[in-house]
Each structure stands twice: as C-alpha cells, then as structure tokens.
C-alpha positions, 0 to 999 in steps of 0.5 A: 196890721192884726191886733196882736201885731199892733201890741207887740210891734206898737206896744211890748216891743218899744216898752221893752226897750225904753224900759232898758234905756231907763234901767240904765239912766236909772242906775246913773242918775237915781244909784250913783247920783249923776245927771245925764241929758245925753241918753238917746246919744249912746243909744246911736252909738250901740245901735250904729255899733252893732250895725257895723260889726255886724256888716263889717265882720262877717260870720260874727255872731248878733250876740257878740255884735250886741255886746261889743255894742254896749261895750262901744257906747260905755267907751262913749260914756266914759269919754263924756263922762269924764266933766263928772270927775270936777263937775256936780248937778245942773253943770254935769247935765248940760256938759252930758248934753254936748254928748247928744250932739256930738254923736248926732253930728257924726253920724250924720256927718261921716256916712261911713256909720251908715255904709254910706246910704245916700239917705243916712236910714238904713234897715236893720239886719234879722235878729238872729240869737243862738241861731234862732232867727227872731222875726215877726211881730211875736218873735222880735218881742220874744228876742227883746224880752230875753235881751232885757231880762238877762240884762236886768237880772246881771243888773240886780246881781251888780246893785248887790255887790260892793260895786251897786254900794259904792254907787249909792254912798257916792250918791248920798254923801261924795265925801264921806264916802271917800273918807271910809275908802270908796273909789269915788273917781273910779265909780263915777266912771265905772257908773258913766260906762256901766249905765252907756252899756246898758243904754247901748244895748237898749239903742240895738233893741230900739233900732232893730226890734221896734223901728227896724231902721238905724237912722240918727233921728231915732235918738233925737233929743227928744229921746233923750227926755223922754227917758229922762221923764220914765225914771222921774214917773216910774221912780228914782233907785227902782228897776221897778220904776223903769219899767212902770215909768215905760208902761205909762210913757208908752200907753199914754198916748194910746188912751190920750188918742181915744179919749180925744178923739171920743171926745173931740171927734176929728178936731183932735188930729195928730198936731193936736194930740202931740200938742196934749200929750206934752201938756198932760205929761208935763203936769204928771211930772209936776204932779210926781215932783210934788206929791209923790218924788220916789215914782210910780214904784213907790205908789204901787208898793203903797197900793200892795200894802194897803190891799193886804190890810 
C-alpha cells in the first residue's frame, strides 16, 4: 500500500466515519442527557440495512439505501430507547447495552442479514452516489467526506431549532423543562432516533468505506467504547469534540506504535501495543475527567484564546 493509500484508507476514512458515530452519541448523550453503551449496535443495523436494500431492491439508488439505513437503526433506537421514558443514568446505560447484544445476536443467528454466506462477512457492494462510482483509496475518502459533512451541516441546522433546545433543557433540568411545556417523553424518543440515524449512517461509511466488508464482529462491544471515549476526550455538547475525540483515538495508536517500537524495538509486538494502548487511553480518559471534563474542544478554544492575547 503507497503513502497516500495508507492515510486515506488507514487514517481519513475511518476518522471520517468515528467521528460521525460520535456526532450522533454526542447529540444523545452530551445535548439530550441520555446514556447509551449500545452504539456500535445501530451501527450493524445501518450497515446490515443498507446492504439488504441494496441487494434486495434492485436498481435502488446507494443514496436512498443510506437513508433508509439510518431510518432502520432510528426504528432500533427508539425500541431501545423506550427504558428511557422510566429509567436515568447508570440504569438507562446498562438497559442500552441489551441492544449491543441483541443486534449481534441476530445477526449471527439468522444468516438471512447476510444473504446466507456460509462465513457471515460479506463484501461490501461499490459506492455509487448521483452516479459517481467512489472507488480507491482517494475516492472512498471523498464519498465519506461528502456523507459526513451534509450530515453535520443537517445537525448543526437542527441543534438550532426548538428541537436542539428542548434537547438541552431535558438535559439540564427534566423537570422544569416539563413545567415550561417541553415534550419530555416525546424528545427523549426523538433524541434516541435521531442519534441511531446518524449512528446508522456512520455503520454504512465503516462497513463500505474503511472495511469494505459487513460482518457483525465489526460493531463489537468494543466498538461501542470506543466511541463512547471519543466524545469523553473530544468534549460533551461539541461537534467539535467528536471529530478531535476521533483524530486522537485514531492517530494514537500510530505514534504508540512508533514511539514503541523506537524505543522497545522488536520486544513492542502487536500484544504488547494492544496491552499499552489501553492503558495509556485509560489514563488520558482519567486525566480529562479530572483536569479538563468539557474535552479536547474545550482545550483547543483555551489554546485560540490564548494565541490571540
């Protein structure tokens, strides 16, 4: 693989579509205030979604298979969300969680998801927007560009309108926010299927841009932390965040690599860098927690205010 391959398939591209599936818990967990541990859940959903529509349906546009994508994974986020409506905090969390195994389940268990391939990993199909076919390095980075800038644009526009406020007043205050005449149950909901959308969208962009495969072990558990850190590091309530949180969680492991492996020379194998990678991002989550609780956004605009002094 040339340099530039390598930085848009290793690097852009899946930073690209983290940063998406953190937009989306982000506007779940850092605007509206609910917890979710169950992301990488309606990622599968969207990427499995799109995949079958795309199958199944024929001479359907990719485009419209992205959007019915996202509207299947919001169907799946209201469903789990629905404990949201009786439960709060650490109790919403773990009941968000079932969804994370629930999807894997199924997936695995009925072979229909994946048109009943004896392995259960399928490839994904070529990326074909307006009738532009995306292929290469350069050009699946171009087409998960243009998905995830239209779908942060639509975002911001919403955080703007009386939707994006009832979200935050739920957030801060549940009650008074239902004493001055917000919706409450109706935007928790509305927030549950408006982040899985976006999740969703962000599970097509991971299966057919960066790993061009659909397969369940895509959208472990694992998955689902580590977008979770994203919008701890990047910053609660920041789009911003998302996408700094992403930078970091993605290039870290590239400079852990280099830095071990100067250092450490063969001794810093794969098992070893796994092992420090963990270790070092668990520190960093502490360090944000105690030191810095609003993320990497809140610390680059300290950075900006202080360069204009």
């Amino acid at each position: 693989m040339s340099g530039t391959s390598y930085l848009f398939d290793a690097i852009l591209t899946p930073l690209l579509a983290l940063s998406l599936a953190a937009l989306g818990l982000n506007l779940l967990t850092g605007y509206a205030g609910q917890l979710s541990l169950g992301t990488a859940a309606f990622m599968a959903v969207g990427a499995f979604a799109a995949y079958n529509f795309n199958l199944r349906v024929e001479g359907l546009p990719f485009v419209i298979s992205i959007g019915l994508a996202g509207l299947s994974a919001a169907v799946v986020g209201i469903f789990f969300g629905l404990p949201s409506l009786r439960l709060k905090g650490f109790y919403l969390a773990v009941s968000t969680l079932a969804a994370q195994f629930f999807v894997q389940w199924a997936l695995t268990k009925f072979d229909w998801f994946s048109n009943h391939n004896p392995s259960g990993v399928i490839d994904a199909p070529p990326l074909v927007l307006f009738g532009i076919t995306f292929g290469g390095a350069v050009g699946r980075y171009l087409f998960a560009l243009t998905v995830v800038t239209a779908v942060t644009l639509l975002t911001l526009r919403l955080l703007n309108t009386q939707t994006g406020h009832n979200f935050i007043a739920v957030r801060d205050h549940e009650l008074a926010a239902r004493v001055i005449g917000v919706p409450v149950l109706r935007t928790k909901l509305l927030a549950f299927a408006i982040s899985s959308f976006i999740v969703g969208v962000a599970g097509v962009l991971w299966a057919f841009a960066y790993l061009r495969t659909v397969e369940p072990h895509g959208f472990n558990l694992d998955r689902s932390f580590q977008i979770l850190f994203i919008v701890i590091i990047g910053g609660l309530a920041s789009i911003r965040g998302a996408f700094f949180g992403a930078a970091l969680i993605v290039v870290f492991p590239l400079v852990l690599s280099r830095v071990g492996s100067f250092l450490l020379g063969s001794y810093f194998d794969s098992g070893v860098l796994d092992m420090s990678q963990r270790i070092v991002l668990g520190v960093l989550i502490i360090a944000f927690l105690i030191l810095e609780p609003r993320g990497l956004a809140s610390l680059f605009d300290r950075l900006v205010r202080f360069g204009k002094r």
